[in-house]
N, C-alpha and C positions, 0 to 999 in steps of 0.2 A: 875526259881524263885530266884537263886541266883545269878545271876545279878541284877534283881532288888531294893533287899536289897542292894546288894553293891553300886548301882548305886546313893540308897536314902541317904545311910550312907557317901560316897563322897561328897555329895549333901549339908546336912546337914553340912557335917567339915568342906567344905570350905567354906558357906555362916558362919558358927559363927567364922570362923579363919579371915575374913575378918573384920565384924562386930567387932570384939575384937580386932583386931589391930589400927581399926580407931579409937575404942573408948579408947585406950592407950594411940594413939597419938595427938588426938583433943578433944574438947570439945563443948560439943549441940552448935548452931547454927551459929560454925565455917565456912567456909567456903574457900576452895582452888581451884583457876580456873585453868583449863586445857587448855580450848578452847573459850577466850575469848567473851563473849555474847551470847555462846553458851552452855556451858558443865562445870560444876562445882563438885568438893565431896562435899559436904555439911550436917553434921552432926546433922540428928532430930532423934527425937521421932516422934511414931505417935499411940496414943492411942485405935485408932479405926484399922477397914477393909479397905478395896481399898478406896483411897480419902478421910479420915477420917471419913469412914460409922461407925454410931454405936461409935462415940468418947468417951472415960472411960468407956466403958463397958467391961472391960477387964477379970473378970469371965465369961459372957458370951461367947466373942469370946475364953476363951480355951475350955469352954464346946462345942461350934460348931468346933473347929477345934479335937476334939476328937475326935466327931461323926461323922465326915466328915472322919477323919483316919480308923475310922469303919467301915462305910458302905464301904469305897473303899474296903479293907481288905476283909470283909466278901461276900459281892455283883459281886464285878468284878476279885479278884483276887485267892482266896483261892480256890484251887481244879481245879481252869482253867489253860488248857497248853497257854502259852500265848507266841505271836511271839516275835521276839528282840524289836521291835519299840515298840509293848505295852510294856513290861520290861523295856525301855529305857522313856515312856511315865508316867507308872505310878510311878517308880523308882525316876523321877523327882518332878513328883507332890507330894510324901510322902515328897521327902528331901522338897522342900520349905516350904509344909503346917509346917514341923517339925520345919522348921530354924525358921519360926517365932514364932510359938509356944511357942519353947524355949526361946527367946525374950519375949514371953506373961510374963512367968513363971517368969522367972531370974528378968527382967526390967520392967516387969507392962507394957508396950511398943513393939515396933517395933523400932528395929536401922535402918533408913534410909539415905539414902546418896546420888545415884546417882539423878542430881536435873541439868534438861536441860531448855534450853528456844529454843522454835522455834517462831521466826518471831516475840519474841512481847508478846508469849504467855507461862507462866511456867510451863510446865508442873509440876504433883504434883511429891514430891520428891519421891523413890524407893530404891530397891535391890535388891541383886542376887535372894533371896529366892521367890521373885514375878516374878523374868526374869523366875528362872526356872519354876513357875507354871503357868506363861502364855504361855511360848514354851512348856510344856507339854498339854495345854489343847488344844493347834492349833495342835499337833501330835494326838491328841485324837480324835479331829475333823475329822482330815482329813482319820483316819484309819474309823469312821463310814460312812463317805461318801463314801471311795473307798468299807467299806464290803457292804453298798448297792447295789453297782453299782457290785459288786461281784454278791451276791446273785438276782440281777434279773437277769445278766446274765447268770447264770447257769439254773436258771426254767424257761427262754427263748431255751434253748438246750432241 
């Protein structure tokens, strides 16, 4: 369990050590290219959820990302031995839901940045705190899939 915590609180410090240094050094709808027509920092806001779901509802989205810290806490983690991948899975999804959280609280917002284009198309702009909780919820996936595939083949024996 305490890897996980630590995992979260890592998690957490360096998506807001990033978020705060960008926001030090630029200002909303700056823009720096890296990889010309492809990959940009680009400093937004974004009010809402994933793709701006739910735009200015920003008490709502801190009361669901509370209860979302909740349920993980009380449902999947307290009192379960849990293997490294889960501790390394949920450890990340607390740090992101947290990082942006915090973002909710501090800046009424989300500090976004990473902002690519493939082929024509922009994708919407992001962060670590969403890299970390979309690579935790593919580790999350892929441990139910393999305990399936566990668990019938053991009541196949």
């Amino acid at each position: 369990m305490k890897k996980l915590f630590s995992i979260a609180l890592i998690t957490v410090l360096f998506d807001q050590i990033v978020k705060n240094g960008l926001l030090f050094f630029m200002s909303f709808g700056k823009s720096i290219t890296i990889i010309k027509g492809f990959f940009n920092i680009t400093l937004v806001g974004n009010t809402g959820a994933a793709f701006s779901i739910l735009s200015s509802n920003t008490v709502l989205l801190v009361i669901i990302s509370i209860v979302v810290l909740n349920v993980l806490y009380f449902c999947f983690i307290k009192g379960k031995l849990l293997s490294n991948l889960e501790q390394i899975s949920y450890g990340l999804l607390i740090g992101g839901i947290m990082g942006n959280l915090i973002d909710r609280i501090v800046h009424a917002q989300v500090i976004d940045y990473f902002d690519f284009n493939f082929f024509g198309y922009n994708f919407p702009v992001f962060n670590l705190a969403d890299i970390f909780i979309v690579v935790s919820i593919v580790f999350i996936i892929f441990q139910i899939i393999k305990g399936d595939k566990n668990e019938v083949s053991s009541k196949a024996r």
